[in-house]
C-alpha positions in Angstrom: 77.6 -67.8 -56.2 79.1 -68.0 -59.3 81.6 -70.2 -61.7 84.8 -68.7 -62.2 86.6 -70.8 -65.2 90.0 -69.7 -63.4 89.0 -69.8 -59.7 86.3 -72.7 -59.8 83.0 -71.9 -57.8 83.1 -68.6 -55.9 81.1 -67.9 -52.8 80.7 -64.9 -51.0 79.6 -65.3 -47.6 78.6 -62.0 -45.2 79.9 -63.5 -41.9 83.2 -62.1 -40.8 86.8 -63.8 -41.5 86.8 -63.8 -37.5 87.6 -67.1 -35.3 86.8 -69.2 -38.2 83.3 -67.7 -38.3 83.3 -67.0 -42.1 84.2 -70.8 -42.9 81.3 -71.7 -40.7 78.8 -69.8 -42.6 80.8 -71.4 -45.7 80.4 -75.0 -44.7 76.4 -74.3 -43.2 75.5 -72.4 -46.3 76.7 -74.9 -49.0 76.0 -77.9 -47.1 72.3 -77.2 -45.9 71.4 -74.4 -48.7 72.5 -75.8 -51.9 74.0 -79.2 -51.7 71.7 -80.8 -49.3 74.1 -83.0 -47.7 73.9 -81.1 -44.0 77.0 -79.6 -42.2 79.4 -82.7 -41.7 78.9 -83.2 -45.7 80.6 -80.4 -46.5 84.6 -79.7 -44.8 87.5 -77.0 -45.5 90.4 -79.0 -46.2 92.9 -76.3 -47.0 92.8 -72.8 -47.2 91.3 -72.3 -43.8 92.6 -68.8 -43.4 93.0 -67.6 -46.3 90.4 -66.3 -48.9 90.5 -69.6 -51.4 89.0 -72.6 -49.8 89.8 -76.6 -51.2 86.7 -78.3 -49.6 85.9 -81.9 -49.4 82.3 -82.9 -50.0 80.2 -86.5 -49.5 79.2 -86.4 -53.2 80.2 -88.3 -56.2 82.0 -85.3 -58.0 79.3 -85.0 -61.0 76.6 -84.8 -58.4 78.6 -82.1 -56.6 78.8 -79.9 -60.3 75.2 -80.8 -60.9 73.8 -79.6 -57.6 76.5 -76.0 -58.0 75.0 -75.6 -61.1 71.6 -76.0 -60.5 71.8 -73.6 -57.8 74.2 -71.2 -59.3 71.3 -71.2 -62.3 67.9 -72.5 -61.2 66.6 -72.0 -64.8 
């Protein structure tokens, strides 16, 4: 996971773009894994089939950067 200045956070996830399988993984990974706010914290709201994703997530939005970051660079 990394921040792209031009693309905003990028995520590459190993499950299969296959019956919505890949945005699965999407939504268990970042909502369990790194922002902590379980599976219904974390929802695709556009880009469902396509590779770019706009998500909706039940953090304030410098909590949400805070907790990408922190993950992105646990230093």
């Amino acid at each position: 996971m990394r921040r792209d200045e031009a693309r905003g956070w990028v995520v590459g996830i190993a499950a299969p773009p296959v019956d919505g399988r890949a945005n699965d993984e999407l939504v268990r990974f970042l909502g369990r894994e790194v922002l902590g706010v379980g599976r219904d914290g974390v929802r695709v709201r556009a880009g469902a089939s396509g590779r770019d994703k706009l998500l909706d997530v039940d953090l304030a939005p410098d909590e949400l950067e805070s907790r990408l970051r922190a993950y992105a660079d646990p230093t």
